[in-house]
LUMGUSE-500275 format. One record per residue (C-alpha): x, y negated, z; chain. Coordinates in nm, 3 decimals. Each point is the difference from the previous one (the first is absolute). Layout:
<atoms>
@px:X&py:Y&pz:Z&drendo:A
...
</atoms>
This chain:
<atoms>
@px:0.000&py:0.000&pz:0.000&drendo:A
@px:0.132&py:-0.335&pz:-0.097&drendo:A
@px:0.057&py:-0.225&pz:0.292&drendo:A
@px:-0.271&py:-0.268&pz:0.011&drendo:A
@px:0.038&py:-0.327&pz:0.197&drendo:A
@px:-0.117&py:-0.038&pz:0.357&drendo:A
@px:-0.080&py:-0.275&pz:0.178&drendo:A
@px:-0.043&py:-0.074&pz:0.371&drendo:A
@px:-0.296&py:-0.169&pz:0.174&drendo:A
@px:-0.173&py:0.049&pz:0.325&drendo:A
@px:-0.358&py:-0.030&pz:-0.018&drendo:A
@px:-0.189&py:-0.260&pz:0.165&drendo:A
@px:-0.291&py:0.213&pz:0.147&drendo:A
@px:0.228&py:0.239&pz:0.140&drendo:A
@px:0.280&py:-0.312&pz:0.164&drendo:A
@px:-0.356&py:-0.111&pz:0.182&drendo:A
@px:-0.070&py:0.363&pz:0.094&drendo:A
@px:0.377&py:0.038&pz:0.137&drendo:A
@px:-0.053&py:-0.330&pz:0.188&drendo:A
@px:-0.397&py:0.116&pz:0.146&drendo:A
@px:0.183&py:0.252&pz:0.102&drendo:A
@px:0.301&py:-0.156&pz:0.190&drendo:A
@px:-0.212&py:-0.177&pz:0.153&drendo:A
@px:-0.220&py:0.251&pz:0.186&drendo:A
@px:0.350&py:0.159&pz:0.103&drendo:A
@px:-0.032&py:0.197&pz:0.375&drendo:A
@px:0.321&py:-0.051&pz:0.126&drendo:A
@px:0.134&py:0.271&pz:0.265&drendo:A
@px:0.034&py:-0.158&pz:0.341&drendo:A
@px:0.322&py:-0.112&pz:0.118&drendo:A
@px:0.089&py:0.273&pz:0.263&drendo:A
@px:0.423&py:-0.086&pz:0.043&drendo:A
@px:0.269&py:-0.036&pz:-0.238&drendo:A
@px:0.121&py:0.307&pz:-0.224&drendo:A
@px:-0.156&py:0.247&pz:-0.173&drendo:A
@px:0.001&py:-0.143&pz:-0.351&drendo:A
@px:0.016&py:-0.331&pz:-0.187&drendo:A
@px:-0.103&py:-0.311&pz:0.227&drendo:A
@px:-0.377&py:-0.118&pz:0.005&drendo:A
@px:0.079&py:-0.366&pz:-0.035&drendo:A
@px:0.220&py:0.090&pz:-0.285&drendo:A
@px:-0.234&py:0.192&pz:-0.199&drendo:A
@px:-0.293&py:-0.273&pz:0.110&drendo:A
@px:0.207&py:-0.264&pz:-0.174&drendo:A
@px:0.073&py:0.214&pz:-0.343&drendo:A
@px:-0.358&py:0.023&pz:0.007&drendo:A
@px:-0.082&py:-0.330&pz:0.062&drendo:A
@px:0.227&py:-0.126&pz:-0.250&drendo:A
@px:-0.148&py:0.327&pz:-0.267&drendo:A
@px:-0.353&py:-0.155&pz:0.060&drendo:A
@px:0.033&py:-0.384&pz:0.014&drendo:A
@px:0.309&py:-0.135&pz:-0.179&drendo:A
@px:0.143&py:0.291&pz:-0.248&drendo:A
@px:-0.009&py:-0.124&pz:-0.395&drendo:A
@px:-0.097&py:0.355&pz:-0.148&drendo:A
@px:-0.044&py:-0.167&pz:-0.343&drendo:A
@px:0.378&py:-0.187&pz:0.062&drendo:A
@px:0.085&py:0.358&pz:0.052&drendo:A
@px:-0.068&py:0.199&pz:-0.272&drendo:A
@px:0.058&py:-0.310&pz:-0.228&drendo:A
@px:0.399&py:0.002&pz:0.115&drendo:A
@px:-0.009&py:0.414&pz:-0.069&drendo:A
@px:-0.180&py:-0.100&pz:-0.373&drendo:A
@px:0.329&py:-0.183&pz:-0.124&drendo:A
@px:0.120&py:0.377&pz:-0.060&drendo:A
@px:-0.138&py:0.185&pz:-0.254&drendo:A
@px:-0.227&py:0.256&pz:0.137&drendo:A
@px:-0.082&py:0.355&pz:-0.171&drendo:A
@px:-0.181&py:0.337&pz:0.013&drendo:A
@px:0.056&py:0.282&pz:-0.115&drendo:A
@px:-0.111&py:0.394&pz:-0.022&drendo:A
@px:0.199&py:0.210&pz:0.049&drendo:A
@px:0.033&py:0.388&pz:0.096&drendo:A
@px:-0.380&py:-0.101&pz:0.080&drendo:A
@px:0.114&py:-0.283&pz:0.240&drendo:A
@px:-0.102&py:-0.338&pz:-0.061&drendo:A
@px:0.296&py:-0.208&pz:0.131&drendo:A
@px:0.060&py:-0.355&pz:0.025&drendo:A
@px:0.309&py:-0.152&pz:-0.050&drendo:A
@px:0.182&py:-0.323&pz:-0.088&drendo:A
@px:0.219&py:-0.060&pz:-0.291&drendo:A
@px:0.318&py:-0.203&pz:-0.067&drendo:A
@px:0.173&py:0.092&pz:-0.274&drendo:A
@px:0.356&py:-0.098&pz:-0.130&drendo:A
@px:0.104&py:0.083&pz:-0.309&drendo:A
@px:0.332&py:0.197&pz:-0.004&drendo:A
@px:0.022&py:0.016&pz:0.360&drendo:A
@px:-0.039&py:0.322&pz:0.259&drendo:A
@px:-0.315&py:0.051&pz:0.059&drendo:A
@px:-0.077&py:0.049&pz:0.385&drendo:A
@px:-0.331&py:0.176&pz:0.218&drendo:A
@px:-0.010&py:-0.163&pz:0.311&drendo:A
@px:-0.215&py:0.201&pz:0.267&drendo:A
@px:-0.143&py:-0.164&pz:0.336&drendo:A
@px:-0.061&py:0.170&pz:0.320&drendo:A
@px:-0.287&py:0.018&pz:0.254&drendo:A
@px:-0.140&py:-0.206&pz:0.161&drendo:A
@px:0.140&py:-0.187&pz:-0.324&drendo:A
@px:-0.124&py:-0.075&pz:-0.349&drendo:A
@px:0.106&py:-0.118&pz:-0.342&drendo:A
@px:-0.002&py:-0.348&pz:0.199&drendo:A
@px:0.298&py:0.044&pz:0.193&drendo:A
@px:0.202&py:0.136&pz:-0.320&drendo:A
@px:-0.125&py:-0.407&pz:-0.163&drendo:A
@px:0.282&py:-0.176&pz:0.137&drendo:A
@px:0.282&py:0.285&pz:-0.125&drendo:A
@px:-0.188&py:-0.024&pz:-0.383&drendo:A
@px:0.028&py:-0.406&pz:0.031&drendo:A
@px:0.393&py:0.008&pz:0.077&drendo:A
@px:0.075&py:0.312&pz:-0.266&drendo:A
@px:-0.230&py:-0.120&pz:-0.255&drendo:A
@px:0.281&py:-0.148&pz:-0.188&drendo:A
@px:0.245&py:0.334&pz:0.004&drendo:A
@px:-0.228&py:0.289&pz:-0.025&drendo:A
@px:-0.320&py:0.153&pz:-0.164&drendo:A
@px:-0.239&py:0.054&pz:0.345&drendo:A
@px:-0.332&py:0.211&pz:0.052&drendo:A
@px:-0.154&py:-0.043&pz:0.313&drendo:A
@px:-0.209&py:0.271&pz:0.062&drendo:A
@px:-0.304&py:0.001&pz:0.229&drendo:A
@px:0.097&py:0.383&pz:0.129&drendo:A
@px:-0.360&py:0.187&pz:-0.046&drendo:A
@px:-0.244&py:-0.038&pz:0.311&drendo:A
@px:0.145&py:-0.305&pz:0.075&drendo:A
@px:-0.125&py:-0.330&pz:-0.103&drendo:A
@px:-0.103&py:-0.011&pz:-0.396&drendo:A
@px:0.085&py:0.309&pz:-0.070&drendo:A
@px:-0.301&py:0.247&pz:0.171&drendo:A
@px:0.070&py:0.367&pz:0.099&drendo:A
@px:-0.101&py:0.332&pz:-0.096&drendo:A
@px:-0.069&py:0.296&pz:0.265&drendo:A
@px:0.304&py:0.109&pz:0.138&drendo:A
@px:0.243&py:-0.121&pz:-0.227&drendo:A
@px:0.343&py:0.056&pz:0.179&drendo:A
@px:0.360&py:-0.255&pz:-0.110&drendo:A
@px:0.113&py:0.304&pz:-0.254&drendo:A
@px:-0.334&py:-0.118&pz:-0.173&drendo:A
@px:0.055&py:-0.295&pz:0.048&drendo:A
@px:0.377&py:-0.038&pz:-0.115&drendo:A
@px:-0.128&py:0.175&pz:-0.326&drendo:A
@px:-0.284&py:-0.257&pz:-0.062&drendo:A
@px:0.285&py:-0.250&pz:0.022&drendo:A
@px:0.225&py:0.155&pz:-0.200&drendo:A
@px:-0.261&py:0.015&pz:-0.286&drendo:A
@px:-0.084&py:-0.358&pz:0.078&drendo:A
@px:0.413&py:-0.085&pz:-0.079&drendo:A
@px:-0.016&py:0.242&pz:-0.338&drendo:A
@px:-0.346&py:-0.177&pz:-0.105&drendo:A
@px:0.148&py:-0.340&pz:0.031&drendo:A
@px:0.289&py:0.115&pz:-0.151&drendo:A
@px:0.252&py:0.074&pz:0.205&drendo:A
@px:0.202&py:0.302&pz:-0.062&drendo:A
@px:0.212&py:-0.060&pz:0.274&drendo:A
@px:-0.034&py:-0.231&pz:0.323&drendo:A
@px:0.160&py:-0.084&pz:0.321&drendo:A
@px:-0.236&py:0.083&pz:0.331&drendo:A
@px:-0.003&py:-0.225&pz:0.295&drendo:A
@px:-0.213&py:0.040&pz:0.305&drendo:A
@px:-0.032&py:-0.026&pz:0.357&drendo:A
@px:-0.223&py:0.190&pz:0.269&drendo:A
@px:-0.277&py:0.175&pz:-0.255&drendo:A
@px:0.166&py:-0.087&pz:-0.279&drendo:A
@px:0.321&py:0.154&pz:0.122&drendo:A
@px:-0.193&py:0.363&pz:0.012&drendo:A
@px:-0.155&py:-0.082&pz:-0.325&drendo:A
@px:0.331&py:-0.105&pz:-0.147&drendo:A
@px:0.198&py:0.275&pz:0.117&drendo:A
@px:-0.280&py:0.282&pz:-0.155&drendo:A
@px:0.024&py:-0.232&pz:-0.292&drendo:A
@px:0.408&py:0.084&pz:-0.022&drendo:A
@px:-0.064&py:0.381&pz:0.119&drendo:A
@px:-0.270&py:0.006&pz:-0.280&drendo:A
@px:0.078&py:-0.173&pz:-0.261&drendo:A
@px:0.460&py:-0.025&pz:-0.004&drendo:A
@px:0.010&py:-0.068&pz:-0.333&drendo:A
@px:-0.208&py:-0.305&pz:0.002&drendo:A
@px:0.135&py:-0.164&pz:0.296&drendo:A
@px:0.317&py:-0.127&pz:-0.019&drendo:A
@px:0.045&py:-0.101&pz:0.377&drendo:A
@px:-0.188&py:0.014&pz:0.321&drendo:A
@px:0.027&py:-0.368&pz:0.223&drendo:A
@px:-0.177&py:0.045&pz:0.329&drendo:A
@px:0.006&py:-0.211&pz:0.314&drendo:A
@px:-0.169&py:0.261&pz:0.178&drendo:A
@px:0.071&py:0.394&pz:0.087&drendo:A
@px:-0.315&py:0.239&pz:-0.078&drendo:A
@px:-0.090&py:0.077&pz:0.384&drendo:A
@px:-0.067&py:0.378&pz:-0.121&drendo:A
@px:0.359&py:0.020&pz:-0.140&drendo:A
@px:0.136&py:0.308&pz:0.113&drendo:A
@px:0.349&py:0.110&pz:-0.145&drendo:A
@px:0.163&py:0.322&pz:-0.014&drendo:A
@px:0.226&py:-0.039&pz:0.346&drendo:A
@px:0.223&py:0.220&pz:-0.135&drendo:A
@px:0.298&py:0.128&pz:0.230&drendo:A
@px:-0.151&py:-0.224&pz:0.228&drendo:A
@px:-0.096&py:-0.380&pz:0.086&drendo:A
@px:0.289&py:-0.290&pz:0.103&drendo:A
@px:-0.028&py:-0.129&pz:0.332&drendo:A
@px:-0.157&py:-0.337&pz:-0.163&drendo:A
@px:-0.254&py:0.184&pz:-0.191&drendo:A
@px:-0.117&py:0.195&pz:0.311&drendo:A
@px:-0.045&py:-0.331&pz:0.170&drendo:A
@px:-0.162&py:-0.123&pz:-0.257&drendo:A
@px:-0.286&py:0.270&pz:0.047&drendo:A
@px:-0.059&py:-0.088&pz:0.329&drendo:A
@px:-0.026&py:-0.328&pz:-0.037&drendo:A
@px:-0.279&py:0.058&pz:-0.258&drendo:A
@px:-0.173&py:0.245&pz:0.212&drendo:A
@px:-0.005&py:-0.260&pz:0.299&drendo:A
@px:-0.087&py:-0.271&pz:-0.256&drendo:A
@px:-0.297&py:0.210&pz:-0.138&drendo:A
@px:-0.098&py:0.084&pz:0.419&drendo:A
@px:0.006&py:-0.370&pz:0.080&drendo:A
@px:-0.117&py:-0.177&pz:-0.346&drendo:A
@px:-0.121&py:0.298&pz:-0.226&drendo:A
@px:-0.380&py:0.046&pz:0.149&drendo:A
@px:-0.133&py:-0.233&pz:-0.316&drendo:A
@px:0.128&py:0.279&pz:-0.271&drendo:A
@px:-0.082&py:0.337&pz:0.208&drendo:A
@px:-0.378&py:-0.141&pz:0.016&drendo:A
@px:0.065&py:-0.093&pz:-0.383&drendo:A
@px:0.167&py:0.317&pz:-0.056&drendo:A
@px:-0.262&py:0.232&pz:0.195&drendo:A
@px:-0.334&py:-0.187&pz:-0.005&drendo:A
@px:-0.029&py:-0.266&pz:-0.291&drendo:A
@px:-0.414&py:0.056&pz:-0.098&drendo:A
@px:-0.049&py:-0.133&pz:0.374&drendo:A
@px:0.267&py:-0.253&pz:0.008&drendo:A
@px:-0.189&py:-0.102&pz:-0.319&drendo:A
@px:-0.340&py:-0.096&pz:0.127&drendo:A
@px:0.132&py:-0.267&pz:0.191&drendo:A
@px:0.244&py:-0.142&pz:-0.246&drendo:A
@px:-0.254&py:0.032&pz:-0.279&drendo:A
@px:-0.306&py:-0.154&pz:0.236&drendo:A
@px:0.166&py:-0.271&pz:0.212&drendo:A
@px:0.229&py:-0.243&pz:-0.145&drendo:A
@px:0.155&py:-0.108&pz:0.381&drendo:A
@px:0.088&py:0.361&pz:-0.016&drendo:A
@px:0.140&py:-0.032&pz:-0.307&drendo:A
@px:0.213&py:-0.302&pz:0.080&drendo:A
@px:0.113&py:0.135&pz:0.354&drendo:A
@px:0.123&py:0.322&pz:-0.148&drendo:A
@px:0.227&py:-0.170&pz:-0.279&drendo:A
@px:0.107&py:-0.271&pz:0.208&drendo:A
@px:0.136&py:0.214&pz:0.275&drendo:A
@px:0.240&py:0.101&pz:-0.238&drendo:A
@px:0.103&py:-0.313&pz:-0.175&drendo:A
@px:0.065&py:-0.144&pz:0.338&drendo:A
@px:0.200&py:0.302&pz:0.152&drendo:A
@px:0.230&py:0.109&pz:-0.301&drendo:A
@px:0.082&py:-0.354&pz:-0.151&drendo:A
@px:0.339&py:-0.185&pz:0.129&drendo:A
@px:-0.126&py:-0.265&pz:0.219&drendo:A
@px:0.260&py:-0.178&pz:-0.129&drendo:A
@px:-0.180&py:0.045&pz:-0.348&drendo:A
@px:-0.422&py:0.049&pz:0.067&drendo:A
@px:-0.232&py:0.023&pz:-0.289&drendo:A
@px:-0.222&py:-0.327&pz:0.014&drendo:A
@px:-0.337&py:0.042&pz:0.085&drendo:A
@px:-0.149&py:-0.046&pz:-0.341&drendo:A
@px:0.172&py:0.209&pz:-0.143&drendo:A
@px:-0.101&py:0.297&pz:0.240&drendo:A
@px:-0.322&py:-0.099&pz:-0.029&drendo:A
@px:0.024&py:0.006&pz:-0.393&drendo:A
@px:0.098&py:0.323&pz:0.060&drendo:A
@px:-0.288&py:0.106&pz:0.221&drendo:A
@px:-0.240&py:-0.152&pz:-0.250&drendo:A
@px:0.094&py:0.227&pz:-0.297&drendo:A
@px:-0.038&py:0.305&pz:0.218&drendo:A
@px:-0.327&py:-0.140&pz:0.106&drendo:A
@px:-0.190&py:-0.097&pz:-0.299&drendo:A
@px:0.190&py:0.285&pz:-0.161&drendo:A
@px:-0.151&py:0.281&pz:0.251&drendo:A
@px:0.312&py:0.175&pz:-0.015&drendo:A
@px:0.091&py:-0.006&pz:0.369&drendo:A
@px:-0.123&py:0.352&pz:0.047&drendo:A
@px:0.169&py:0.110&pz:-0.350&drendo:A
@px:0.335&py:-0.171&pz:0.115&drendo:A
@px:0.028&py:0.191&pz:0.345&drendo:A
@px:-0.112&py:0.330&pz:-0.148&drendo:A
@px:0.329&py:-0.024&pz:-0.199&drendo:A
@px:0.146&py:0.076&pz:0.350&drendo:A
@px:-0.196&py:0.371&pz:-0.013&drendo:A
@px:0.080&py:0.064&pz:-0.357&drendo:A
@px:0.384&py:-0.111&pz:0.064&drendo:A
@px:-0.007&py:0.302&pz:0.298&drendo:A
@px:-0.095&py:0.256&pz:-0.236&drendo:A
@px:0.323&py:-0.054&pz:-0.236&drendo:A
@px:0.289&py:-0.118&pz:0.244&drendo:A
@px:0.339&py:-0.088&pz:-0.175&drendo:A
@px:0.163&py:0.324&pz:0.112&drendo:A
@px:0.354&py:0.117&pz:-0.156&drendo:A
@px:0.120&py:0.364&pz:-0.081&drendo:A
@px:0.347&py:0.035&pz:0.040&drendo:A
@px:0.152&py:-0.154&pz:-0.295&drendo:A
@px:-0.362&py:-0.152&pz:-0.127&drendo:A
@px:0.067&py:-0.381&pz:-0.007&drendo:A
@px:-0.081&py:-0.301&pz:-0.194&drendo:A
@px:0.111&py:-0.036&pz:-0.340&drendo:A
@px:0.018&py:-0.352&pz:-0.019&drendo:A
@px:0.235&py:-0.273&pz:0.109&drendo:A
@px:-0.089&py:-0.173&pz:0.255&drendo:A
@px:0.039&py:-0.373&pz:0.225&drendo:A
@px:-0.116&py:-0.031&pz:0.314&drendo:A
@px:-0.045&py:-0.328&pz:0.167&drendo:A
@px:-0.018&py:0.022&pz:0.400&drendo:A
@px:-0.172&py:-0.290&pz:0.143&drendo:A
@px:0.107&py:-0.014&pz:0.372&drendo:A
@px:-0.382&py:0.029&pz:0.152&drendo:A
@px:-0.131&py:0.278&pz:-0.215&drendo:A
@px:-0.035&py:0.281&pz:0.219&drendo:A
@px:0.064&py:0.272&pz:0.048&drendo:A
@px:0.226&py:0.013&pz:-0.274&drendo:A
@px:0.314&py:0.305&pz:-0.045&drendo:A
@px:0.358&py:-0.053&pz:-0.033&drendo:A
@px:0.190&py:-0.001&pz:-0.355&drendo:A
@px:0.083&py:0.318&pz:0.040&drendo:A
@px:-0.320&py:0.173&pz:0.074&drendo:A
@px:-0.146&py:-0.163&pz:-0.293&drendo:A
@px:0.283&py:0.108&pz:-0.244&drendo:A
@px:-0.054&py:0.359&pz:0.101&drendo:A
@px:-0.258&py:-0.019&pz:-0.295&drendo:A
@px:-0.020&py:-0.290&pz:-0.152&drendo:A
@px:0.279&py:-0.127&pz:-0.186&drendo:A
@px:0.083&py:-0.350&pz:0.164&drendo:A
@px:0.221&py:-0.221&pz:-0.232&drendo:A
@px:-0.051&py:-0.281&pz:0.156&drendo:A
@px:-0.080&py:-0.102&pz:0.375&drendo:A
@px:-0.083&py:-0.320&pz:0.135&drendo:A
@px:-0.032&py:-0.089&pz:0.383&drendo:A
@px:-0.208&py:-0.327&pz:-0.001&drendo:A
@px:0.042&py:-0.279&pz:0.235&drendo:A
@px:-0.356&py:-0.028&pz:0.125&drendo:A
@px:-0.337&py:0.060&pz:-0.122&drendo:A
@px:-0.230&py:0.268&pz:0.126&drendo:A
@px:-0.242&py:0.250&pz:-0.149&drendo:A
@px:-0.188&py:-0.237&pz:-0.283&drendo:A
@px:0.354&py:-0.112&pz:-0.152&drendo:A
@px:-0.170&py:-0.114&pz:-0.308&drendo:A
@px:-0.184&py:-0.236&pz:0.172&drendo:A
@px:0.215&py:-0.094&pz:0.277&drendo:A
@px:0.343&py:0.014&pz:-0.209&drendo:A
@px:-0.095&py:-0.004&pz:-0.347&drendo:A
@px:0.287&py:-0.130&pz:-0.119&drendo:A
@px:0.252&py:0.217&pz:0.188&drendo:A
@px:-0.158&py:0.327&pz:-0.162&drendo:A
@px:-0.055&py:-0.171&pz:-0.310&drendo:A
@px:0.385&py:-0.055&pz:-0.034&drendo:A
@px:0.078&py:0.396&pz:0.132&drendo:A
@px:-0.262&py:0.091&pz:-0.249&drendo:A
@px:0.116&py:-0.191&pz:-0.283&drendo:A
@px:0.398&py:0.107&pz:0.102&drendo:A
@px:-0.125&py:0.403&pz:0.019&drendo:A
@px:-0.133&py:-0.037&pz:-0.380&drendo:A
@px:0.362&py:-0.179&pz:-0.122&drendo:A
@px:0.218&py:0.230&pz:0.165&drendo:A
@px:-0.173&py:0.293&pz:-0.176&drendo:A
@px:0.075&py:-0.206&pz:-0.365&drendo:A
</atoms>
């Protein structure tokens, strides 16, 4: 199917709905501190969602990119387009709670140096899901996406999601992808250990295992019970907002935070997309197909990494090189889990430096 423009637009009767229904918002009572994202906090994202957000400013500033769908494999995914003639072409995959809005600041400064799809991974945002479609499926759909636009062969960048999508895509597909960037470690990776683990690599499992005690609960209840993690995200948009903005507030540098509007951008596409519940699920599907290693199985591909100091947990070089074939590794000077957003100019650099060292 030939790609056919897309545009984006909110629609009135459903910004009023969203704002009825802010409104008539039960808050939980204020019992002590812990136990989740603050109430003032998520009070005054709401208050600011409802009253003083420009939704049409919003998906005006995303409309200066050329927008697209397309079917394919029997997907219908959105995407954006910037072309270069003669230049590498690029698929740049966000994460979760992410979107193809926190890859729009990485497109703006690359624009001039490389061809760029941005993707909307499917079940998130534009592009809607299909029943238990897993990231194999979906690294396929992508790859047919890259072939239909023309691309024999691409570069793969992606962080969180798209760093389990973009390593199935190298697994998959090695011929077409000529190197693997990620600024983010699958958290199912599981290498061969082979004779057996260094002592930083063992430390680096516990750490995640005490991470994923203290910090984790959000993905086992993702991971385990999506459907009824669903009706609330798909029902209540304070639900909606407090769940993604947990995140955005605990994994960003504080030295770097995402601005307001733009997390609530975010939270709007997933809204009047109704792909909260399709976006979590991906947690379920992801369990059923870990990134698990034979001995000698690895990943064809070369590959950068970029380690932004606040992304965690996050393995040492040398865990990582036991199957994936790190050419290039870059320890960042701050930044935190949404580096596109927070540093877009420091992985835009590493990104951009990755593709030239590979000719």
């Amino acid at each position: 199917m030939k790609p056919e423009p897309f545009e984006s637009a909110f629609p009135e009767t459903e910004v009023q709905d969203l704002r009825a229904r802010l409104r008539s918002t039960r808050w939980p009572e204020a019992l002590g501190a812990g136990g989740g994202i603050g109430l003032e906090r998520v009070r005054a994202l709401a208050d600011r969602w409802r009253e003083r957000f420009d939704f049409h400013a919003c998906t005006g500033s995303w409309n200066r990119h050329r927008h697209f769908r397309a079917e394919v494999q029997g997907l219908r995914v959105h995407f954006i387009h910037a072309p270069r003639p003669q230049a590498p072409p690029v698929l740049l995959l966000h994460g979760w709670p992410g979107s193809f809005v926190e890859l729009l600041p990485v497109l703006e400064i690359l624009a001039n140096d490389l061809s760029l799809v941005v993707p909307s991974i499917p079940g998130f945002g534009y592009s809607p899901a299909m029943p238990d479609l897993a990231p194999p499926a979906m690294a396929d759909a992508l790859a047919a996406l890259m072939k239909l636009l023309g691309y024999e062969r691409f570069f793969v960048h992606g962080g969180d999601v798209g760093a389990t999508v973009g390593t199935w895509l190298a697994r998959r597909h090695p011929r077409e992808v000529r190197g693997l960037h990620l600024n983010y470690i699958p958290g199912s990776y599981a290498p061969d250990p082979g004779p057996g683990l260094a002592p930083e690599e063992e430390q680096f499992l516990r750490d995640a295992q005490a991470w994923w005690e203290r910090a984790g609960a959000y993905g086992h209840v993702q991971r385990t019970r999506p459907l009824t993690l669903g009706y609330a995200l798909e029902d209540s948009p304070a639900a909606l907002l407090a769940w993604i903005a947990e995140k955005f507030d605990e994994w960003a540098d504080p030295a770097s935070p995402v601005a307001d509007d733009t997390l609530l951008a975010n939270v709007s596409l997933y809204w009047f997309t109704r792909t909260a519940y399709s976006s979590v699920r991906y947690y379920l599907e992801s369990a059923r197909v870990p990134h698990r290693f034979a001995p000698g199985e690895r990943v064809e591909p070369p590959c950068g990494v970029a380690r932004f100091p606040l992304e965690e947990p996050f393995p040492p070089r040398s865990y990582i090189e036991r199957a994936y074939d790190v050419r290039r590794f870059t320890q960042m000077p701050r930044g935190g889990h949404f580096a596109a957003l927070e540093q877009p100019r420091l992985l835009a650099s590493d990104l951009l430096a990755f593709i030239r060292e590979l000719g």
